[in-house]
N, C-alpha and C positions, 0 to 999 in steps of 0.2 A: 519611403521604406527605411527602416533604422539601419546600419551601418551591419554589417556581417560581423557576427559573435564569434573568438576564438577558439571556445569549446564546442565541441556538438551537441546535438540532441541525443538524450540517454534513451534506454528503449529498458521496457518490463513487459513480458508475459507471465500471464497466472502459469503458477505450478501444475504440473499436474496431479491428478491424483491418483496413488498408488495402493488406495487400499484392496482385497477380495468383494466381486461382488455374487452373489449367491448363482447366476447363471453362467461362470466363466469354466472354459475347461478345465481349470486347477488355479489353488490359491497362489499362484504366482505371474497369472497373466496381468490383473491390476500394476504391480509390480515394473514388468518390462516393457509394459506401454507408457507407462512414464518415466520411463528409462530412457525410451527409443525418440520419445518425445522433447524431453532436456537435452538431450544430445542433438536433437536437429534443432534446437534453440541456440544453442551454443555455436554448431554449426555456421547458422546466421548471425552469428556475433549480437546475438540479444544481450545488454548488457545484465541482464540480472534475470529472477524468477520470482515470480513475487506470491507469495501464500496469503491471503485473506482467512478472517477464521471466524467462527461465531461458538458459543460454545453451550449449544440449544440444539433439537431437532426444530424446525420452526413446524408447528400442526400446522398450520396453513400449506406450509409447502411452497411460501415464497421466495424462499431462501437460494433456494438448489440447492448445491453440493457444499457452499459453506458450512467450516467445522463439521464437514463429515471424517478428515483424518488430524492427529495433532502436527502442528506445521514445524516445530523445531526435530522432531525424531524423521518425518516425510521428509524435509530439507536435510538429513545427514546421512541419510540414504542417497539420496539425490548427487547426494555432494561426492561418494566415491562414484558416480559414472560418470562426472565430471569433471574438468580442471580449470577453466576460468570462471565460466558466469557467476554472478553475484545469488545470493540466496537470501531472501528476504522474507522473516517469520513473522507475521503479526502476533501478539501476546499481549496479555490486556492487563495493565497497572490494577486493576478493580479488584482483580480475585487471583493475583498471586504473590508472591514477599521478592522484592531484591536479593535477598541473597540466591534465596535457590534460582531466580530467572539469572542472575549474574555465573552463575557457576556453568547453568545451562548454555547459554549463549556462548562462554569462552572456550566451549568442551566444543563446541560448533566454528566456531572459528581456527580452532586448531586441528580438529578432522576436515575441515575445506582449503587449509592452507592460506586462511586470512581471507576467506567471503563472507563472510557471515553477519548480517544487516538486521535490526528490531527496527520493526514498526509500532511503535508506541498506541495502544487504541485505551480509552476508558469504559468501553464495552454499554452496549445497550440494550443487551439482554442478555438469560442464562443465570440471574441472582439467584434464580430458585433453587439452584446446583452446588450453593456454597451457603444456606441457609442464612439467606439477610434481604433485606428488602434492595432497591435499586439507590443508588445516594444520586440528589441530586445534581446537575452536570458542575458547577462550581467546587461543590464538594470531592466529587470525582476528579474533578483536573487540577484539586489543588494537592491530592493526594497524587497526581502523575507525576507532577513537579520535582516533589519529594523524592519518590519514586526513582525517576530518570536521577537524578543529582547523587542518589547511594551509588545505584549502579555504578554510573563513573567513576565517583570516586572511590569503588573498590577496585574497576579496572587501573585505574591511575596507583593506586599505591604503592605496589608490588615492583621492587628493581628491574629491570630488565635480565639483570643478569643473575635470578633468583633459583635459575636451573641450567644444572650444565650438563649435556653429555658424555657419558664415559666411554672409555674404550672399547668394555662390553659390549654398548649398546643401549643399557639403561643411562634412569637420568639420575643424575644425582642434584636435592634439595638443598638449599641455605635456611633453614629457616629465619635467618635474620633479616632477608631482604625480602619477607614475605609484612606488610605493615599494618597493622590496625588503623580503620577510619575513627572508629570510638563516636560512631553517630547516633545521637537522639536529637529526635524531631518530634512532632505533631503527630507522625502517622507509623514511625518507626524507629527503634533502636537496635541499630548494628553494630558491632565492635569488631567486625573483621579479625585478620587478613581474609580478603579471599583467596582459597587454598586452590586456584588455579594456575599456572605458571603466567606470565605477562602473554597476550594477544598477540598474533602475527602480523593484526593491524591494529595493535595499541588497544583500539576499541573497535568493537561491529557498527556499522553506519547506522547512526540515528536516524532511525525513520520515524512518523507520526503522524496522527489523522485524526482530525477536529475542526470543525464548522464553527463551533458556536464561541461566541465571546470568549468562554476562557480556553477551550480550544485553539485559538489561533494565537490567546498570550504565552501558553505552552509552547507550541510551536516555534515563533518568532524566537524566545527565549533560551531552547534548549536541544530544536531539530536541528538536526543538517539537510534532509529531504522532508517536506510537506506534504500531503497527500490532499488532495482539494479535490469535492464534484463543481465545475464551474462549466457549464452549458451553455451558457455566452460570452464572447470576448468580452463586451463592457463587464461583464462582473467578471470577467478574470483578473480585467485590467484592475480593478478596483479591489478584487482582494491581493490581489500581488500587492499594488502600492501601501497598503493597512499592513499587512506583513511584513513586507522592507522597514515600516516605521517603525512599528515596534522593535523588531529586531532590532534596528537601530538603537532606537532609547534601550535596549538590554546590554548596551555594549558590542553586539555582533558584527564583525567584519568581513572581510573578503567577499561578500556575495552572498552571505550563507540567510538564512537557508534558499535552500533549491526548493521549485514548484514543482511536482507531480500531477499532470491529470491521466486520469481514466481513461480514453480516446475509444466510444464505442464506433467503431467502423465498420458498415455497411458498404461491401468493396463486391463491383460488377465491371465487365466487359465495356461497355459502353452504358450512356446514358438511358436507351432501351433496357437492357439487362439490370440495370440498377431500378430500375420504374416496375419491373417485372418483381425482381427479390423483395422488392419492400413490399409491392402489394400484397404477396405469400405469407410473407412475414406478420404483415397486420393480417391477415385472412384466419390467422392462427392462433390468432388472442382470443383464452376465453374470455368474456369481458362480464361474468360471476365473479371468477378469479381475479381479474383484474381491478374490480371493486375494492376486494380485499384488498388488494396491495397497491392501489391507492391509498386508502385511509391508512396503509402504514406507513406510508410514507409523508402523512398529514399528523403525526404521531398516535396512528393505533386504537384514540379513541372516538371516534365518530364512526356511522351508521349513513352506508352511500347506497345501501338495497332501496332498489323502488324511485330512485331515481332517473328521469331520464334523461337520455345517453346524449342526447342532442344540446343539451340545455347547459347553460354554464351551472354554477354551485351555487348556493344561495348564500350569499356572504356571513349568514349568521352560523351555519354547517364550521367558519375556518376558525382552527383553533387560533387561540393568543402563544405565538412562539414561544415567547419568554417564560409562561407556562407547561412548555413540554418538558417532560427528563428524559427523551430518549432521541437521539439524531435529530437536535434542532437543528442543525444546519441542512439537511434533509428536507425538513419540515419549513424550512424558511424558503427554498426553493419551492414548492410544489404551491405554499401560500401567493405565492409571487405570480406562477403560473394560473390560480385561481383567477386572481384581481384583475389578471390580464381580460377573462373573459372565456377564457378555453372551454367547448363543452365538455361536459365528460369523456366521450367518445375520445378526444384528443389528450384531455387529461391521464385516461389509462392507458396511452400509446406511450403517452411521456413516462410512464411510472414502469413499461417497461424497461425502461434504460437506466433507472432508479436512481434519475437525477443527475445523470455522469453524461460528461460531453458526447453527442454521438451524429456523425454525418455518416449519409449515405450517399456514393459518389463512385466514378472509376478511381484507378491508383491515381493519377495525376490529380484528380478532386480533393482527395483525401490527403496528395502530398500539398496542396497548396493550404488549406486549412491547416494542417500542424505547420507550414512554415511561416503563414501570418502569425501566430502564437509566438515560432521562436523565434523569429524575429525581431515583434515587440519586444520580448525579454520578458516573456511573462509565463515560458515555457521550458524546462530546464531537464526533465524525464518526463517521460510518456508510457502508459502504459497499453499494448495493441492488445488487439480481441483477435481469434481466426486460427491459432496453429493448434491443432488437435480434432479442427470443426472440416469434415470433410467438404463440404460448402464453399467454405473459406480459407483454408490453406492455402491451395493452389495462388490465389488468388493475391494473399497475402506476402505467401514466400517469391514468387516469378513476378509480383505486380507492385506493390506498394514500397517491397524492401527496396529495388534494385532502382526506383523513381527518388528513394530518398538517398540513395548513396550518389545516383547520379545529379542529384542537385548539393550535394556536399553536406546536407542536413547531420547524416549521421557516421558513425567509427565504421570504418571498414576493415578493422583489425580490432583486437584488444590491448590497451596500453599499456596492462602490467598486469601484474601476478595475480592482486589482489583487486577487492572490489572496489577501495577507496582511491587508487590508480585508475582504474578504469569508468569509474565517475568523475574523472577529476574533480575530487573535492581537494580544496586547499588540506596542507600538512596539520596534523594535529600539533597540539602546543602542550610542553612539561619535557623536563629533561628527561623522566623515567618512562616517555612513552614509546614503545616502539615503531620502530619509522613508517610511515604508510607509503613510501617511494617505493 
């Protein structure tokens, strides 16, 4: 076993979601369930909230609730019922400009008191909503690049000490220590200042999520937190180590970045009770449906009607990866499980977990799998499934939480004010950036 880690294991729950739904007794019940909800997150010192976003209805219906509310206005609601957890928006480089996501993110950082985290995504679907066809993923993540690099460096420009309060109460402005980047690139010219005062945490926690080739050189190059589906240890081991290198050759120090996975958990009483859950579970798969969202997970263009359920895939059916534009790295997973031999049957069980880590187990099951992960050093945040799923709360909050404080896995407090304190990520670097201690 590798040596005990000084940091602990970080924790993310999905946001909840706060919008009206047409059958609630009034448009404010949405609202105070995810209200009631972040706060017993918080409660259990979940270190952050994490918003996933698509910006599609998907017709299929495979999606669920993804991009059903926007994550940076849903997280700044969130943010006054709260006072530590982290808040985490995904927002997609593809279809919005730096300046305005930069002003957006600071104006969040400042109503959360310094939580305020981007997930970097290049989106893989919803082109049809900004009138352009979809660019392919190279294109997409070299445009992220870009992207992420403005941002910064309009966070970064700006004095620290560019606003000061007055006696009133208001603020009063320097406009001299507000500073222009004066950026042209490839995909963008910015001339700055951004006209936000400096960050409470300098900058919001880079987050980001990409599988395929230039995904993970993005990543390596400009995250602080990574977001990976890795479904088996050997391939976690083995995208962590590709990650650390690069990051390396980019110059990146301290650690950085962090691995995120997904951790779908399937959490029961005993190992009866678990054999029970999952059987229902699968009992409950339409397996039409699940056709579908199979092949989208094989990237969307193939035809799995009429096939039988029993029978593995016929290897000419799997696409060429390096030919998909939409979640290769998705699509590199499910091909893997193809070649393996899986019938389909098995194939659309896996595609309900859409590719993201998932054991089913008692809490002590589930705490032993996340601690071979962070043990290796191949596990740095985790994100759990179960608080809002009446099934699984209980389960979660009385069973899994209190197995991983008692093996020391995870904070049993929160370290500081802000989000980058209580991830411990190492200190930001530049003289004009505000402290993240």
């Amino acid at each position: 076993m590798a040596l005990p880690r000084p940091r602990r294991l970080k924790t993310l729950v999905g946001a909840p979601t706060l919008v009206a739904a047409a059958n609630d007794a009034d448009p404010g019940h949405g609202l105070r369930r995810a209200v009631a909800l972040a706060r017993k997150a918080e409660a259990e010192r979940i270190t952050g909230l994490f918003t996933a976003d698509l910006l599609q209805i998907d017709p299929a219906g495979l999606a669920g609730t993804a991009g059903v509310q926007e994550p940076l206005i849903a997280l700044a609601a969130l943010s006054q019922a709260t006072s530590r957890i982290g808040l985490v928006a995904t927002v997609s480089t593809t279809f919005h400009h730096p300046f305005n996501l930069a002003r957006q993110l600071a104006t969040l950082d400042h109503v959360s008191g310094g939580r305020a985290a981007w997930n970097a995504v290049t989106s893989s679907v919803g082109e049809e909503n900004f009138g352009d066809s979809l660019p392919d993923p190279e294109s997409r993540y070299d445009r992220a690049a870009e992207f992420i690099a403005v941002v910064n460096a309009l966070f970064d420009a700006n004095a620290r000490d560019a606003v000061a309060r007055k006696a009133s109460g208001a603020i009063a402005v320097d406009p001299s220590k507000f500073h222009r980047i004066d950026h042209r690139g490839r995909h963008f010219t910015v001339a700055g200042p951004l006209n936000v005062p400096p960050l409470p945490q300098g900058r919001p926690v880079q987050f980001q999520a990409g599988q395929s080739e230039a995904g993970v050189s993005v990543g390596a190059a400009h995250a602080e937190v990574v977001y990976t589906s890795q479904p088996s240890f050997e391939g976690a081991v083995a995208f962590t180590a590709e990650l650390r290198r690069r990051a390396a050759a980019s110059g990146r120090g301290l650690g950085l970045p962090f691995v995120i996975n997904s951790f779908h958990g399937l959490i029961g009483e005993s190992e009866a009770d678990v054999g029970r859950r999952l059987a229902e579970k699968h009992a409950r798969i339409d397996y039409d449906q699940g056709r579908l969202k199979l092949a989208d997970m094989l990237g969307g263009e193939i035809d799995l009607s009429g096939l039988p359920l029993d029978a593995p895939l016929p290897a000419s059916l799997l696409p060429e990866v390096t030919r998909i534009n939409r979640r290769r790295g998705r699509a590199e997973i499910f091909r893997r499980y193809a070649e393996q031999g899986l019938p389909l049957r098995r194939l659309i069980i896996e595609a309900q977990e859409t590719g993201h880590w998932s054991v089913a187990g008692t809490p002590e099951q589930l705490a032993d799998a996340l601690e071979e992960r962070y043990r290796a050093g191949i596990l740095d945040v985790v994100t759990l499934h179960g608080l809002g799923n009446p099934d699984q709360e209980d389960l979660l909050i009385n069973g899994l939480m209190p197995e991983l404080r008692r093996r020391g896995l995870i904070d049993i407090d929160y370290l500081g004010e802000d989000f980058r304190s209580n991830l411990e990520l190492p200190p930001l670097a530049g003289a004009d950036l505000i402290s993240a201690a």
